[in-house]
mmCIF file of the N, C-alpha and C atoms, coordinates in Angstrom:
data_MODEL
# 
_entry.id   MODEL 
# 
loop_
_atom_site.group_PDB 
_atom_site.id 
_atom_site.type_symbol 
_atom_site.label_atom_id 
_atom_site.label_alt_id 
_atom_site.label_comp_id 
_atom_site.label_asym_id 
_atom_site.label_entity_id 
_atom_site.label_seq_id 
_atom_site.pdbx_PDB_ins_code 
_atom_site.Cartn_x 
_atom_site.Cartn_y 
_atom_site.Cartn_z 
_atom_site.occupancy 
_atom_site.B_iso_or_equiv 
_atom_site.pdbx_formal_charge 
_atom_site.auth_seq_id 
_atom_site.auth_comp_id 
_atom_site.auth_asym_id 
_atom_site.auth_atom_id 
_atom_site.pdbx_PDB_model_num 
ATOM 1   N N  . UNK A 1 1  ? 0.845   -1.185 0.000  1.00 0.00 ? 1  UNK A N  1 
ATOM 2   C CA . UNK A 1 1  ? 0.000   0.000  0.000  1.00 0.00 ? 1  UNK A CA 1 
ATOM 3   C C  . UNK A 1 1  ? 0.887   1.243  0.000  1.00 0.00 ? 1  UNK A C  1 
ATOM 4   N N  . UNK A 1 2  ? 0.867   2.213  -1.063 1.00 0.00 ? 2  UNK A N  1 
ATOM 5   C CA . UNK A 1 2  ? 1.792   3.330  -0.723 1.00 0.00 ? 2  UNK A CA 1 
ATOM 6   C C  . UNK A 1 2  ? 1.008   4.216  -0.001 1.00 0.00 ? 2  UNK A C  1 
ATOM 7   N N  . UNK A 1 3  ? 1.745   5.030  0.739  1.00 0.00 ? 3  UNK A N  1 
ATOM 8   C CA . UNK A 1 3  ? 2.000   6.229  1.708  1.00 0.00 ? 3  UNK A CA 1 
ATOM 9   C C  . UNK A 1 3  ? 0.972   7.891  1.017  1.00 0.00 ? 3  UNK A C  1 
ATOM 10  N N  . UNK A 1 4  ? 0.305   7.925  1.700  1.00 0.00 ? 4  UNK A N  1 
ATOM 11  C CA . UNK A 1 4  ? 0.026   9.189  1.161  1.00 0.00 ? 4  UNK A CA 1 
ATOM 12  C C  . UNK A 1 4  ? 1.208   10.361 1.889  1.00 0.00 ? 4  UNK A C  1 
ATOM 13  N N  . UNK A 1 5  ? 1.579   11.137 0.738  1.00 0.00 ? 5  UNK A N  1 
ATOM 14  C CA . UNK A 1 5  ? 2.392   11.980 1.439  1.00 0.00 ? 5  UNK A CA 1 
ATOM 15  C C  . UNK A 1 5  ? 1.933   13.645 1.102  1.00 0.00 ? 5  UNK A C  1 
ATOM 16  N N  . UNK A 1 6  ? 1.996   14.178 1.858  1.00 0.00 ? 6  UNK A N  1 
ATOM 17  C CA . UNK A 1 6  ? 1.026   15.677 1.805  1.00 0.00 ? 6  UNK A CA 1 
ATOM 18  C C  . UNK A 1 6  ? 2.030   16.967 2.756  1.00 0.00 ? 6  UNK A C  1 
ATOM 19  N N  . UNK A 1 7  ? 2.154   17.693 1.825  1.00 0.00 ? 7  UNK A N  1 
ATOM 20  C CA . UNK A 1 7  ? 2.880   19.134 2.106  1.00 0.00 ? 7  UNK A CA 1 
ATOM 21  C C  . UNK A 1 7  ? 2.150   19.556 2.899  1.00 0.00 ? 7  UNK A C  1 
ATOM 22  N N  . UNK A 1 8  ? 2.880   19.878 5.072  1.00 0.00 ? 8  UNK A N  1 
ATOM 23  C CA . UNK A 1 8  ? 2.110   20.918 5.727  1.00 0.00 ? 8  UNK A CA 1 
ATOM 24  C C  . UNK A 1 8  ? 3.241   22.188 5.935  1.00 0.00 ? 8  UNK A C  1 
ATOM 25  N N  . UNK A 1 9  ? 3.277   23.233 6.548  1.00 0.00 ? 9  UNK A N  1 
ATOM 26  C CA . UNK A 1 9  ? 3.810   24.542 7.247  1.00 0.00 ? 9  UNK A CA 1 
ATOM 27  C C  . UNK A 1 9  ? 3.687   24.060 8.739  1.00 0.00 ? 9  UNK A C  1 
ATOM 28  N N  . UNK A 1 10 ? 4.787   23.361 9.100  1.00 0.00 ? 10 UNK A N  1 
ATOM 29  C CA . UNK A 1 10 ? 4.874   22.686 10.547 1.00 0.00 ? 10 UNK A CA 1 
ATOM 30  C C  . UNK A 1 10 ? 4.840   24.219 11.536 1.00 0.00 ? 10 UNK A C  1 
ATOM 31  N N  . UNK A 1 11 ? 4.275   25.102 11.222 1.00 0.00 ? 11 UNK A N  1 
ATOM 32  C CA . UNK A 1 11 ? 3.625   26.272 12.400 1.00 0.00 ? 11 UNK A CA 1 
ATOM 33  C C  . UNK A 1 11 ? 2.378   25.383 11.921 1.00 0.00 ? 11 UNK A C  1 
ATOM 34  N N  . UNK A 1 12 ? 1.553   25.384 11.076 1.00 0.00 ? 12 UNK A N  1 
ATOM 35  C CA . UNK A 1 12 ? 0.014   25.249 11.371 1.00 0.00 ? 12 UNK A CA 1 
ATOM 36  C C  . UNK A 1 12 ? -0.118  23.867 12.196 1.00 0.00 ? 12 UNK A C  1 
ATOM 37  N N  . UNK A 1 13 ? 0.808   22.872 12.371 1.00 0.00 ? 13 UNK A N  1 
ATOM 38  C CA . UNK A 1 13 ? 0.492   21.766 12.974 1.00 0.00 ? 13 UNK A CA 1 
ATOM 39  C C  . UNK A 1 13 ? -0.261  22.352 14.978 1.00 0.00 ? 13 UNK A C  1 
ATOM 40  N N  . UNK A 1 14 ? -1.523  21.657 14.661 1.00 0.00 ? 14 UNK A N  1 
ATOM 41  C CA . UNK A 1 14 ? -2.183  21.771 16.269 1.00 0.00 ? 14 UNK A CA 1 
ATOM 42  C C  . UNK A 1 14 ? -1.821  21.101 17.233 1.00 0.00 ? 14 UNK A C  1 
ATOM 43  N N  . UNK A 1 15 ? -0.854  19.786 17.087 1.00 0.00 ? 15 UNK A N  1 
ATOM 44  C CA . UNK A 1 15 ? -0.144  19.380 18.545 1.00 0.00 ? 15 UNK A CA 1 
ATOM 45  C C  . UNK A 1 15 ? 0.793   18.572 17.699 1.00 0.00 ? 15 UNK A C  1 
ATOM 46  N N  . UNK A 1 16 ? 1.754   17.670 18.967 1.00 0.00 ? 16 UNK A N  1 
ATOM 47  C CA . UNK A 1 16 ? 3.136   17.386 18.701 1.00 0.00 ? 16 UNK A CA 1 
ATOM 48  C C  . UNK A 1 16 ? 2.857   16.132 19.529 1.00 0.00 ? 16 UNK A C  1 
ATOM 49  N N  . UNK A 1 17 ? 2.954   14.863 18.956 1.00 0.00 ? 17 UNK A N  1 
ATOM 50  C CA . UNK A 1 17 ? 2.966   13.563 20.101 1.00 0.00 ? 17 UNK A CA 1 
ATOM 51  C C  . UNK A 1 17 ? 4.253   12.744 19.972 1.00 0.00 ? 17 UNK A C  1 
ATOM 52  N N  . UNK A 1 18 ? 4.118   11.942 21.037 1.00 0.00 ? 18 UNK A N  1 
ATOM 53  C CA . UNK A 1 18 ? 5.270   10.710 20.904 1.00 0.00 ? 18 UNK A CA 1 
ATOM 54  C C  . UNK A 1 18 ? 4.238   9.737  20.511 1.00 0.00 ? 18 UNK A C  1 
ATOM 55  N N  . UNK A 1 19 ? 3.238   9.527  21.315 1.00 0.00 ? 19 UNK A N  1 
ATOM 56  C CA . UNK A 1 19 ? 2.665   8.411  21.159 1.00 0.00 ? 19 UNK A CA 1 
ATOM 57  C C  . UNK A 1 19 ? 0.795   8.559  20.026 1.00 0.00 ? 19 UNK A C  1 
ATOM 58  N N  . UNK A 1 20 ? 1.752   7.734  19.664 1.00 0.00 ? 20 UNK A N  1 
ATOM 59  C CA . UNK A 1 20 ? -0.293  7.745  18.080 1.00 0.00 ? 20 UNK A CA 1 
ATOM 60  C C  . UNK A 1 20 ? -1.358  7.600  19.030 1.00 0.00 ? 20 UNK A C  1 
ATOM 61  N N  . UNK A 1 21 ? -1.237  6.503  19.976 1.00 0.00 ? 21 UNK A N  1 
ATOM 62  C CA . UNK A 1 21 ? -2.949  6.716  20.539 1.00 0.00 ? 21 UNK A CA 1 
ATOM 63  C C  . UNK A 1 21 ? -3.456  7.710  21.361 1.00 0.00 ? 21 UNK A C  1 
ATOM 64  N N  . UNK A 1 22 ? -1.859  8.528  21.495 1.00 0.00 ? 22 UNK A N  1 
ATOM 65  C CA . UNK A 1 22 ? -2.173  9.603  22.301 1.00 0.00 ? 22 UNK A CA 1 
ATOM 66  C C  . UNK A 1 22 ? -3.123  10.672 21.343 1.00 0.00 ? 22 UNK A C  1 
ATOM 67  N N  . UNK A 1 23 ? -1.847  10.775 20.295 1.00 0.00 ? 23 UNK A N  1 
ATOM 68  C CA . UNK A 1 23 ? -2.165  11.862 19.380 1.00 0.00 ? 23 UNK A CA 1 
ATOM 69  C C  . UNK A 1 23 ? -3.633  11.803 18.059 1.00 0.00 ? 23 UNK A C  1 
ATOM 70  N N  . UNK A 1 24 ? -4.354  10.555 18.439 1.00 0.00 ? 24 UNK A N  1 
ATOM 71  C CA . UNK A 1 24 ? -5.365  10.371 17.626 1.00 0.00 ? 24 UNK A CA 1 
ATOM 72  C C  . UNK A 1 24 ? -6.392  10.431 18.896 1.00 0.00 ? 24 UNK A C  1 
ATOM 73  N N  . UNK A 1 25 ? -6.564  10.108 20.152 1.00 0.00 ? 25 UNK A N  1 
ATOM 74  C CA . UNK A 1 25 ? -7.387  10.950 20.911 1.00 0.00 ? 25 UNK A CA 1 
ATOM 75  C C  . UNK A 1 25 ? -7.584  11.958 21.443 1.00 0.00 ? 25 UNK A C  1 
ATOM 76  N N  . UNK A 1 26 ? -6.336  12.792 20.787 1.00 0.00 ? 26 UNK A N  1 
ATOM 77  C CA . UNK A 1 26 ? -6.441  14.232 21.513 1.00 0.00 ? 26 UNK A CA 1 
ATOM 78  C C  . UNK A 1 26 ? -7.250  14.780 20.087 1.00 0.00 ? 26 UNK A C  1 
ATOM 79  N N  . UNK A 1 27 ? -6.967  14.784 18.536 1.00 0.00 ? 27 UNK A N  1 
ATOM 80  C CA . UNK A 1 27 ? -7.441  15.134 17.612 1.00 0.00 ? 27 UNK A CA 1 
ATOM 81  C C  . UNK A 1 27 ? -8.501  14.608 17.822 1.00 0.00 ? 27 UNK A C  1 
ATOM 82  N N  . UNK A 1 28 ? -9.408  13.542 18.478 1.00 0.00 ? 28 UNK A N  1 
ATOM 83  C CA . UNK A 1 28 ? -10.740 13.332 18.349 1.00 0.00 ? 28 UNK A CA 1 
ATOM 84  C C  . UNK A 1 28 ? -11.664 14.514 19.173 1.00 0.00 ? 28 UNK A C  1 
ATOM 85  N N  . UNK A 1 29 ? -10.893 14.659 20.584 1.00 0.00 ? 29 UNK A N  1 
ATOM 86  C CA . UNK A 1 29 ? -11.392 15.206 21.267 1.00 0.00 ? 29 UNK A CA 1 
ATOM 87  C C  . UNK A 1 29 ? -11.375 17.006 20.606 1.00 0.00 ? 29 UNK A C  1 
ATOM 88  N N  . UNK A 1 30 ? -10.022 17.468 19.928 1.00 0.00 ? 30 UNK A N  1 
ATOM 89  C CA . UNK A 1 30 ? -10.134 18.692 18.920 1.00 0.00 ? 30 UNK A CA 1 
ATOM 90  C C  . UNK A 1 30 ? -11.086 19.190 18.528 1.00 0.00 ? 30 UNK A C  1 
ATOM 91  N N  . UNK A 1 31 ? -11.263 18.121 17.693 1.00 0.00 ? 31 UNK A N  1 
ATOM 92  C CA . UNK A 1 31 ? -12.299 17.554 16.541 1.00 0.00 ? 31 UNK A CA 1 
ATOM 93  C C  . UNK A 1 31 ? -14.171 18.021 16.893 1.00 0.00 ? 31 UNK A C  1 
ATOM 94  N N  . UNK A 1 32 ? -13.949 16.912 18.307 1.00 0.00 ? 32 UNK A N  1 
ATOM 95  C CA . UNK A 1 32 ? -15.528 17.274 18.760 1.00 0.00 ? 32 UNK A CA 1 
ATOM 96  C C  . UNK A 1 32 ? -15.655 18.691 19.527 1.00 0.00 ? 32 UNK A C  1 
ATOM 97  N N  . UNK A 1 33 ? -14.534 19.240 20.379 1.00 0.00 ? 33 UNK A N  1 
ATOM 98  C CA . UNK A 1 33 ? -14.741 20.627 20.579 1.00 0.00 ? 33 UNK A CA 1 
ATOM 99  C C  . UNK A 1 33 ? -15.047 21.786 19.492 1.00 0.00 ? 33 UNK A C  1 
ATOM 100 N N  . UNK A 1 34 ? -14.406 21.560 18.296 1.00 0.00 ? 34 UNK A N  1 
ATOM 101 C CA . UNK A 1 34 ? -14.241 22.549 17.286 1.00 0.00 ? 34 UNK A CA 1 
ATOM 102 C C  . UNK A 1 34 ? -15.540 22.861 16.355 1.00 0.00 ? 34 UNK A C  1 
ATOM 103 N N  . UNK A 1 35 ? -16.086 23.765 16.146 1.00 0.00 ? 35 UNK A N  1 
ATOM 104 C CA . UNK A 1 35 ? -17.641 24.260 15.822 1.00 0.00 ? 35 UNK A CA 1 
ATOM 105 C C  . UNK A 1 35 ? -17.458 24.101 14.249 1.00 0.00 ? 35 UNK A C  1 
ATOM 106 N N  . UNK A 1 36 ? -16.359 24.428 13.694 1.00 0.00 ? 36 UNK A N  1 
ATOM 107 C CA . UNK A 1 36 ? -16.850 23.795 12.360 1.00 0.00 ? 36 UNK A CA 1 
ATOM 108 C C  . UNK A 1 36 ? -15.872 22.441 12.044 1.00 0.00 ? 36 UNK A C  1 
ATOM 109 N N  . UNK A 1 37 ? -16.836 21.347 11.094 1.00 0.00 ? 37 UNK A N  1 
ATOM 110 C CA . UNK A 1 37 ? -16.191 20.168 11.297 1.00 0.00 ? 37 UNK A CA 1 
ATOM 111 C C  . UNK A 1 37 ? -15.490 20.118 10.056 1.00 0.00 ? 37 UNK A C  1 
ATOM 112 N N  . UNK A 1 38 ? -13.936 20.681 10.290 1.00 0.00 ? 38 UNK A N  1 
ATOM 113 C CA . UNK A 1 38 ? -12.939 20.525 9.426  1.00 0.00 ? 38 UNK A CA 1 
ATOM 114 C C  . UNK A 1 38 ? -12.248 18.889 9.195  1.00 0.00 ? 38 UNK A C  1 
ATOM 115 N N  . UNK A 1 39 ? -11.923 18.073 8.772  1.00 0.00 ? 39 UNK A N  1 
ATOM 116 C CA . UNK A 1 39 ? -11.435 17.212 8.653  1.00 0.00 ? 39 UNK A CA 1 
ATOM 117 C C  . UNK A 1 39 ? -9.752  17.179 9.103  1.00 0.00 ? 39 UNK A C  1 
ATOM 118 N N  . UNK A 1 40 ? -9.030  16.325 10.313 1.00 0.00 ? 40 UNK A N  1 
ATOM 119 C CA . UNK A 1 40 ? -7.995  16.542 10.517 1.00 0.00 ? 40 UNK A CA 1 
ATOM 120 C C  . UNK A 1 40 ? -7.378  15.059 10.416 1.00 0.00 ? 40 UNK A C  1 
ATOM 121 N N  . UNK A 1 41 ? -6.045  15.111 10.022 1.00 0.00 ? 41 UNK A N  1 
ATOM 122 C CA . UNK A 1 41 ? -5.118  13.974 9.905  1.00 0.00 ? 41 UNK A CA 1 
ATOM 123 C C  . UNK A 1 41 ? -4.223  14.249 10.753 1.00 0.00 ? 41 UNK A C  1 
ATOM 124 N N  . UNK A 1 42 ? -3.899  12.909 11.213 1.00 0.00 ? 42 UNK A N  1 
ATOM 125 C CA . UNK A 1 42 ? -2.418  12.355 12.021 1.00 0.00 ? 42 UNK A CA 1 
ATOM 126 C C  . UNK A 1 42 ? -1.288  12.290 11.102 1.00 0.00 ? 42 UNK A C  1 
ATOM 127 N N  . UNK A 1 43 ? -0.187  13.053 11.065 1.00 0.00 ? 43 UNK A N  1 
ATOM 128 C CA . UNK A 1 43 ? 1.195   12.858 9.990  1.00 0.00 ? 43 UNK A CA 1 
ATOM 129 C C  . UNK A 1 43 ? 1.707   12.635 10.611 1.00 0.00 ? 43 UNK A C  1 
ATOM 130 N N  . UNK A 1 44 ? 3.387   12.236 9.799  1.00 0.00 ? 44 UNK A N  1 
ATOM 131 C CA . UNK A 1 44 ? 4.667   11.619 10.649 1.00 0.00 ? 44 UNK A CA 1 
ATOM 132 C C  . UNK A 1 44 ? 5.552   12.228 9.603  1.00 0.00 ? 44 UNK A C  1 
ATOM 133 N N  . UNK A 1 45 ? 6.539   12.928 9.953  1.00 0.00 ? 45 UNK A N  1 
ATOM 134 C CA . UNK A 1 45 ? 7.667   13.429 9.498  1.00 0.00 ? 45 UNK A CA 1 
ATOM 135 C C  . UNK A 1 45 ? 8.506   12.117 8.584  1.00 0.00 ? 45 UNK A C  1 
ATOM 136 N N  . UNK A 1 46 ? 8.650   11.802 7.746  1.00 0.00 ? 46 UNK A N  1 
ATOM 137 C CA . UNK A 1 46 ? 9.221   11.022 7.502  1.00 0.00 ? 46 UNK A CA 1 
ATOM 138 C C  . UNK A 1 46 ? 10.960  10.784 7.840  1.00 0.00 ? 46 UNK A C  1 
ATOM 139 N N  . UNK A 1 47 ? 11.485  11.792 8.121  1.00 0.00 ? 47 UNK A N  1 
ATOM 140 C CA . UNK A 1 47 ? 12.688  12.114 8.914  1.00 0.00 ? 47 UNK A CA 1 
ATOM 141 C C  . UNK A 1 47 ? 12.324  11.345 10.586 1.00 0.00 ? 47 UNK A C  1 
ATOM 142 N N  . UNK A 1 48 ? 11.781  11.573 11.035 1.00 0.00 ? 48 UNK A N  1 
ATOM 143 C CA . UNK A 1 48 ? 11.282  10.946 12.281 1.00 0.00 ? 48 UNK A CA 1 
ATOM 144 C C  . UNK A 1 48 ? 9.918   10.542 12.286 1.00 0.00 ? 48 UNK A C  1 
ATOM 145 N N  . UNK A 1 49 ? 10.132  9.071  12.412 1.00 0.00 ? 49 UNK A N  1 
ATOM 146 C CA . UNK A 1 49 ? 8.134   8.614  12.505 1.00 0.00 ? 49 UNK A CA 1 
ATOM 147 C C  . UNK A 1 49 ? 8.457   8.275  14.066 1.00 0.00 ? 49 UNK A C  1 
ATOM 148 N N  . UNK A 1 50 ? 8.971   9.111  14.664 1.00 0.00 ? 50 UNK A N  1 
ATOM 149 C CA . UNK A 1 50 ? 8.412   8.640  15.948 1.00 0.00 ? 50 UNK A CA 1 
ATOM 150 C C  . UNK A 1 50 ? 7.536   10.098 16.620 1.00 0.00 ? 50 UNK A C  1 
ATOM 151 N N  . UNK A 1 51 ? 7.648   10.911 15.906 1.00 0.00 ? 51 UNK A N  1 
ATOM 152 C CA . UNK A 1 51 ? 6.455   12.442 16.271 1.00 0.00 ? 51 UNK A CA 1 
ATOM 153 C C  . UNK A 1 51 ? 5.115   11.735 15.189 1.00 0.00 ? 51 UNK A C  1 
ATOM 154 N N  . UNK A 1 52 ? 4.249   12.055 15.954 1.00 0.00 ? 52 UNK A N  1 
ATOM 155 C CA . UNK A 1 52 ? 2.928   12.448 15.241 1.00 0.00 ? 52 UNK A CA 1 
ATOM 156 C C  . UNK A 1 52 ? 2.426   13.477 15.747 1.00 0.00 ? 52 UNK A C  1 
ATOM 157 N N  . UNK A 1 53 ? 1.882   14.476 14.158 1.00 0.00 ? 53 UNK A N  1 
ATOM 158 C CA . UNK A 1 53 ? 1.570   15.696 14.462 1.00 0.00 ? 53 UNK A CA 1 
ATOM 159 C C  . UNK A 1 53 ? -0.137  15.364 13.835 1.00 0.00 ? 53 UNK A C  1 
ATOM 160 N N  . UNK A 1 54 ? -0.805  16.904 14.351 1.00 0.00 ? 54 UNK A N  1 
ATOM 161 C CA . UNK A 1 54 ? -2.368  16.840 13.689 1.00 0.00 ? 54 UNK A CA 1 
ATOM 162 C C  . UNK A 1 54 ? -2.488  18.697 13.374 1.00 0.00 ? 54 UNK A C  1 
ATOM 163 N N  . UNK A 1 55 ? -2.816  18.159 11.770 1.00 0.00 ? 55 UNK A N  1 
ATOM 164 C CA . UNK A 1 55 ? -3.350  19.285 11.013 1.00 0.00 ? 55 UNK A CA 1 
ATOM 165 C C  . UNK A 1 55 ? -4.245  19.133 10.465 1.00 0.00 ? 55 UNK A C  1 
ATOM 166 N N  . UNK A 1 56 ? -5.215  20.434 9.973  1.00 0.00 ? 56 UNK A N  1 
ATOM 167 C CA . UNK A 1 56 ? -6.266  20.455 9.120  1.00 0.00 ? 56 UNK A CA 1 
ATOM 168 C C  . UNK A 1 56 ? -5.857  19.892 7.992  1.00 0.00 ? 56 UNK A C  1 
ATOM 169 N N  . UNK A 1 57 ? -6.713  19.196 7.269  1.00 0.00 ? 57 UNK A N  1 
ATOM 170 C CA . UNK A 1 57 ? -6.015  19.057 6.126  1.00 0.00 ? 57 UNK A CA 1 
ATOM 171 C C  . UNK A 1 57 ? -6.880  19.941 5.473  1.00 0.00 ? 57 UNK A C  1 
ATOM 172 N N  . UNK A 1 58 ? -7.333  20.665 5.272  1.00 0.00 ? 58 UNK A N  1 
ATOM 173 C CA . UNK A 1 58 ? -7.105  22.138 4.170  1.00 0.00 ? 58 UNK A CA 1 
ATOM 174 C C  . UNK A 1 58 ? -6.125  22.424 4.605  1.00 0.00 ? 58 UNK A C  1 
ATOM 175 N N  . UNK A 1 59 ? -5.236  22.536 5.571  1.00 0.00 ? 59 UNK A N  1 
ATOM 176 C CA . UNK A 1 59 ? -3.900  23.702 5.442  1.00 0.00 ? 59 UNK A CA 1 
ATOM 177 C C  . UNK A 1 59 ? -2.672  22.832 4.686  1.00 0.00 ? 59 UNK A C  1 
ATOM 178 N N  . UNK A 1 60 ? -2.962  21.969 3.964  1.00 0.00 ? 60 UNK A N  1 
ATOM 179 C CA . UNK A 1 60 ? -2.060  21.415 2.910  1.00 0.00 ? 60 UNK A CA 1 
ATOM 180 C C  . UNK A 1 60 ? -1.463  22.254 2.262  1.00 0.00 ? 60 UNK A C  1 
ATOM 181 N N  . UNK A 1 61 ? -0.358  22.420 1.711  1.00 0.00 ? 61 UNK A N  1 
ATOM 182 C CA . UNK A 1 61 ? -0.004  23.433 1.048  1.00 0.00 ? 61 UNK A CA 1 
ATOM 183 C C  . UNK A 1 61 ? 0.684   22.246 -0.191 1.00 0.00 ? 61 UNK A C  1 
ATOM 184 N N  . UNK A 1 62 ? 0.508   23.130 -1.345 1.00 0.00 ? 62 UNK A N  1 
ATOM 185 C CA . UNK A 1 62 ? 0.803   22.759 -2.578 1.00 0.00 ? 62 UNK A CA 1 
ATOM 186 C C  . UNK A 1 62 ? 2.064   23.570 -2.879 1.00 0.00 ? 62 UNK A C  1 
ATOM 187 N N  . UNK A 1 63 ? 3.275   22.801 -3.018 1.00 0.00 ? 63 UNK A N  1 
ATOM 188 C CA . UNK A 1 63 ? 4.245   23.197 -3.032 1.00 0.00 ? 63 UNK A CA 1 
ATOM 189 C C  . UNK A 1 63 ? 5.009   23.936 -4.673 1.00 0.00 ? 63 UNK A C  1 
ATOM 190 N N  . UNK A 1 64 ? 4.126   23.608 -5.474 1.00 0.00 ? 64 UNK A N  1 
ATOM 191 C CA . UNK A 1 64 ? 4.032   23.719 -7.000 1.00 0.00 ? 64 UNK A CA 1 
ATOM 192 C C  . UNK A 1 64 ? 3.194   25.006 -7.307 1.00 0.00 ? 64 UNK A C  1 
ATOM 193 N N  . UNK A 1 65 ? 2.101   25.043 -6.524 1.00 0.00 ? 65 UNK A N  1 
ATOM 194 C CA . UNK A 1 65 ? 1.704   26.313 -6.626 1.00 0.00 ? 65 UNK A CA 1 
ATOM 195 C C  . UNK A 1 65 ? 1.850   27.733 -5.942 1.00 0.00 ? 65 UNK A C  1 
ATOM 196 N N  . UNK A 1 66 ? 2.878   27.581 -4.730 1.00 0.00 ? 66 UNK A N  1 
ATOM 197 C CA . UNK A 1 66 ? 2.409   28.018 -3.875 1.00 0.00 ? 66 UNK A CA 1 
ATOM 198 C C  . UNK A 1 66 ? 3.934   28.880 -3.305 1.00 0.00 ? 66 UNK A C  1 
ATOM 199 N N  . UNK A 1 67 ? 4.215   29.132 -3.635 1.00 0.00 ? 67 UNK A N  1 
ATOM 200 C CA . UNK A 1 67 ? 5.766   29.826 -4.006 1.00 0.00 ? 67 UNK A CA 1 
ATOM 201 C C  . UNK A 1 67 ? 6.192   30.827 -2.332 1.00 0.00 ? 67 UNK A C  1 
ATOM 202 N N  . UNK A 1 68 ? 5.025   31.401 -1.750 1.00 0.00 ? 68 UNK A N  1 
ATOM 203 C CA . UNK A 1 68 ? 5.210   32.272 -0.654 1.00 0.00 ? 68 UNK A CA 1 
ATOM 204 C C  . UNK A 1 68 ? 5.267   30.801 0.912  1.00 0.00 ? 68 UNK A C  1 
ATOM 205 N N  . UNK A 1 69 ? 5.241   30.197 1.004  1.00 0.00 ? 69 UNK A N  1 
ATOM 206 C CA . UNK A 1 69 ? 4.455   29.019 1.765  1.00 0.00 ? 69 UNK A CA 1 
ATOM 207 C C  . UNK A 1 69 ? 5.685   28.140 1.317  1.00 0.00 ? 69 UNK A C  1 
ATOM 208 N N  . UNK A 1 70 ? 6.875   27.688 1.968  1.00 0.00 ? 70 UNK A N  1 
ATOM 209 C CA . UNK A 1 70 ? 7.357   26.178 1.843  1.00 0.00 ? 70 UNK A CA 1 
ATOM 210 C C  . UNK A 1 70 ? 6.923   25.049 2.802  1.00 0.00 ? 70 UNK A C  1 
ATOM 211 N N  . UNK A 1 71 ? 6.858   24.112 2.436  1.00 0.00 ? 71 UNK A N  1 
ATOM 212 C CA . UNK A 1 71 ? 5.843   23.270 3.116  1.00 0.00 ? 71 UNK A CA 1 
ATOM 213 C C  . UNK A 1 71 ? 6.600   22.294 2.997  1.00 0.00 ? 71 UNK A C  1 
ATOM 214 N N  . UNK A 1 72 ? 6.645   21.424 4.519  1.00 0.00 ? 72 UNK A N  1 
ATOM 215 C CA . UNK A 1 72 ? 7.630   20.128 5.048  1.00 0.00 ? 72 UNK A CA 1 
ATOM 216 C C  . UNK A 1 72 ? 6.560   18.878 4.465  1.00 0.00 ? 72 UNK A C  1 
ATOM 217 N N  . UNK A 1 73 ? 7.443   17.977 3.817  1.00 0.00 ? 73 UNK A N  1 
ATOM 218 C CA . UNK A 1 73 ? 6.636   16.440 3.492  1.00 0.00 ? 73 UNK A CA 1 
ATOM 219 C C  . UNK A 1 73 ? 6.573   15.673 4.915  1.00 0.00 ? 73 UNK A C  1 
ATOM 220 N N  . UNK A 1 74 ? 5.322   15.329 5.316  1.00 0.00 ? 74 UNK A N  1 
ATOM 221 C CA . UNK A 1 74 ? 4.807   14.339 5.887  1.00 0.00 ? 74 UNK A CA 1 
ATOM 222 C C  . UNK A 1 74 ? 3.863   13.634 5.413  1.00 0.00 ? 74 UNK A C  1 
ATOM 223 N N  . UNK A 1 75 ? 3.504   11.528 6.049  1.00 0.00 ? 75 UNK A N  1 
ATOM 224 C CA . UNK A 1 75 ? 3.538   10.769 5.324  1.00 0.00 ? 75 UNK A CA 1 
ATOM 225 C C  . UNK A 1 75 ? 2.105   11.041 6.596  1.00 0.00 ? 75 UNK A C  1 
ATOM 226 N N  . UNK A 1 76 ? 0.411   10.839 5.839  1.00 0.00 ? 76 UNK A N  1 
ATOM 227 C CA . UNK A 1 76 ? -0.748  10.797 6.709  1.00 0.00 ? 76 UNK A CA 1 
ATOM 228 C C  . UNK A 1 76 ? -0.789  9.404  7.028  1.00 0.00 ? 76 UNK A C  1 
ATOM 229 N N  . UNK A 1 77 ? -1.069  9.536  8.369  1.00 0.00 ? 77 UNK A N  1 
ATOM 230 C CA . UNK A 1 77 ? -0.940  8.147  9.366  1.00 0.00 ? 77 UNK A CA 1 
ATOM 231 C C  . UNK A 1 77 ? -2.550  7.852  9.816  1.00 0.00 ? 77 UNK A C  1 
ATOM 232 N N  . UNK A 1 78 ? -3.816  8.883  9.613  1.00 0.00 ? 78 UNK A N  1 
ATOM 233 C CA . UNK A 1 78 ? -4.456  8.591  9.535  1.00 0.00 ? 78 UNK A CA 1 
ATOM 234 C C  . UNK A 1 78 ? -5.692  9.821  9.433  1.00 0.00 ? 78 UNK A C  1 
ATOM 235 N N  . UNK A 1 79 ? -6.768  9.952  9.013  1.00 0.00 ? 79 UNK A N  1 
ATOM 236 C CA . UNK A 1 79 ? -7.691  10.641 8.394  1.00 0.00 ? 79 UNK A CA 1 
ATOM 237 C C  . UNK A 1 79 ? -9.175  10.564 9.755  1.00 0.00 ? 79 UNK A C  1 
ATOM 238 N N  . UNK A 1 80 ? -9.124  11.601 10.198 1.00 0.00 ? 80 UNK A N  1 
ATOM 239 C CA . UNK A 1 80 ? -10.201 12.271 11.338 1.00 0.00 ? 80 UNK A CA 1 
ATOM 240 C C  . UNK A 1 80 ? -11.022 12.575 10.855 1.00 0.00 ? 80 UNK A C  1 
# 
C-alpha cells in the first residue's frame, strides 16, 4: 500500500505527540470541541516517525503552486 504523502507549514500543525494513541485521541477530542467540522489527519515526518503531528487538512499546502508558503513532506498516518 503506498504512503500518502502531503505538504504541511509545521507552524500550522495543532499538537506534537510521541505516542499515536495519544495523538489520535487528543485530535478526536479537537475535533468534537471545534464548531466547524474541518477534517484533521495524524502525519509523521518522515525524517522521524516517531512524532505524530495533527493538522487540518485544508492547510495542505501545494508546493508547485504556492511559491510564498514552503511546506515540510509528511507521510498521513491517519484521516479524522
Amino acid at each position: 500500500m503506498a504512503s500518502e504523502i502531503v505538504f504541511f507549514n509545521p507552524g500550522d500543525s495543532l499538537g506534537n505527540f510521541h505516542d499515536y494513541n495519544e495523538a489520535v485521541r487528543s485530535g478526536q477530542l479537537y475535533r468534537h470541541k471545534d464548531e466547524t467540522p474541518h477534517e484533521l489527519v495524524i502525519a509523521t515526518d518522515p525524517k522521524n516517525d516517531e512524532e505524530y503531528l495533527i493538522f487540518y487538512a485544508k492547510d495542505a499546502v501545494d508546493p508547485a503552486n504556492n511559491k510564498d508558503k514552503h511546506g515540510t513532506k509528511y507521510n498521513i498516518s491517519k484521516h479524522l
